[in-house]
Every structure is written in C-alpha cells, then in structure tokens.
C-alpha positions in Angstrom: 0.0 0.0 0.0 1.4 3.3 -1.1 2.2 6.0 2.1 -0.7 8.5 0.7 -3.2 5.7 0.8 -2.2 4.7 4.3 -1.7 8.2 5.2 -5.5 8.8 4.2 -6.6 5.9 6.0 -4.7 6.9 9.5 -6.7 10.2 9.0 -10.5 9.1 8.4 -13.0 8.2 11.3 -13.7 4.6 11.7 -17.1 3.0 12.0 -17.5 -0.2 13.7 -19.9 -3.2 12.5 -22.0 -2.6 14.9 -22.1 1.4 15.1 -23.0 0.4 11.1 -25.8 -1.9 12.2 -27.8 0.3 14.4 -26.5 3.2 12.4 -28.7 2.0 9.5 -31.1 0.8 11.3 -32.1 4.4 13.0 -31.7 6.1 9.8 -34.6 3.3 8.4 -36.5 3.8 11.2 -36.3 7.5 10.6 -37.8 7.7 7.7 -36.4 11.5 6.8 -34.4 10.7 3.6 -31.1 11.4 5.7 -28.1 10.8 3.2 -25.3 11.7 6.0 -24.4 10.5 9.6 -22.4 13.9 11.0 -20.2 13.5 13.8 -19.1 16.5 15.6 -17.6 18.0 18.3 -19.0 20.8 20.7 -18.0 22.8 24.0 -19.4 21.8 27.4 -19.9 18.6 29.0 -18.1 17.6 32.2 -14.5 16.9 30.7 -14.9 20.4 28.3 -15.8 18.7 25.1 -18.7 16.6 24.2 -19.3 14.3 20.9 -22.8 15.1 18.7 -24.0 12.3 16.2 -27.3 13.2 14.1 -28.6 12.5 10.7 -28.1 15.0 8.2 -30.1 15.6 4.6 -26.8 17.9 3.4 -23.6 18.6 3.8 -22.0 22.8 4.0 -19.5 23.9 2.8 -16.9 23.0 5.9 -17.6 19.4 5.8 -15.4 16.7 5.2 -17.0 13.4 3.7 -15.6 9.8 4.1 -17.3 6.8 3.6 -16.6 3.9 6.0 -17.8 0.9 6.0 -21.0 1.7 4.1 -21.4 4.7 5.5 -21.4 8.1 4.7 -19.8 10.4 7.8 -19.6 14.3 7.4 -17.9 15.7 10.4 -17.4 19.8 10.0 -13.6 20.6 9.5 -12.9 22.3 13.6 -14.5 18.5 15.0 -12.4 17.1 12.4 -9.1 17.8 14.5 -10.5 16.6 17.5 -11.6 13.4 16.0 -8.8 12.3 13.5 -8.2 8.2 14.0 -11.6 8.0 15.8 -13.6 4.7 16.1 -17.5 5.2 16.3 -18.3 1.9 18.1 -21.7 1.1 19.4 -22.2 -1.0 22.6 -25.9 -2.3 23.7 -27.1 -4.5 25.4 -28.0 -4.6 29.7 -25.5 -2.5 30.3 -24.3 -1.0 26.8 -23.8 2.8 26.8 -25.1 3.3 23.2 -22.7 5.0 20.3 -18.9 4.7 21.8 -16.3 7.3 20.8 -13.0 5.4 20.8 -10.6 8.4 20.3 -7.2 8.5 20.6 -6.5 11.9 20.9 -8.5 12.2 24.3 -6.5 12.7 27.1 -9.3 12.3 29.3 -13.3 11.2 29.7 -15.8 11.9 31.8 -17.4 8.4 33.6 -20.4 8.6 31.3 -18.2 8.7 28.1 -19.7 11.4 26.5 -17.4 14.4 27.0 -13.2 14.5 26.7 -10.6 16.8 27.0 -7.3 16.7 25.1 
C-alpha cells in the first residue's frame, strides 16, 4: 500500500460493525431521507468537550465526507481535529452505553463517556 493511501486511512474516522448496524437501522426507522451520519464536536460537558451524532439531509461547505464501511460520515472541518483516528463503536445491550467514541487523541473522559478533554 502506497504512504498516501495509508496516510488517508490513519486520517479518516472509523465505524464499527456494529455502530454500522444500528447506524442504518435508525436512519430506516427515521424515515427522513437522511443521506449523511455527521459527527461533531461541541463545547461543554463535564470533561470540556462533548461528541454530537445526528442524521443529516446535506452537507456545507466545511464538511469533510468519508465513507466507512457503508457509511457516509460528514464531520465539520474544527471537530475534524478533535476526531482524527476516531472509532465510532456502538455497545448495547443490559448495560451497553449506546454510540462509543473510541478516540485516541482524548486525554481524558468523563465516567459517562460522552465528554473529553485533550
């Protein structure tokens, strides 16, 4: 494999088989003609970030678009720093937390999961 393909591939946010599944399950149960899955990242929570995943119709301007796994992610090009090499996993079950950011550029979460810091 050639160093820009791998390079390319080191940069893009991953979604796991399951994120996928229940990813494309919500967007059938939805029924709102959503093309995109965005992934974002916005001040507050209690480590001083928080992730935001929603179905989106269109993408602007400042997105970025990858398609993973059969899935087409736009994440805005500021969250795009934060989540460069991220895994969007999702865990359910009993005691399964729902979509799981696995990023490696957190230096810190909150117990809940949902917020970071770098």
């Amino acid at each position: 494999m050639d160093k820009l393909r791998l390079n390319f591939i080191l940069l893009m946010v991953t979604i796991s088989d399951t994120a996928k599944t229940k990813l494309l399950n919500l967007m059938a149960e939805d029924n709102s003609a959503s093309k995109f899955v965005r992934v974002g990242v916005n001040s507050g929570g209690c480590s001083g970030l928080s992730y935001d995943l929603k179905f989106e119709k269109e993408m602007t301007e400042n997105d970025k678009l990858f398609e993973n796994n059969g899935i087409n992610l736009i994440v805005d090009d500021k969250s795009y720093l934060y989540l460069v090499g991220t895994t969007l996993n999702y865990s359910g079950g009993l005691n399964g937390k729902g979509f799981v950011f696995e990023n490696p550029n957190a230096s810190r979460t909150c117990g809940c999961g949902e917020s970071f810091s770098l």
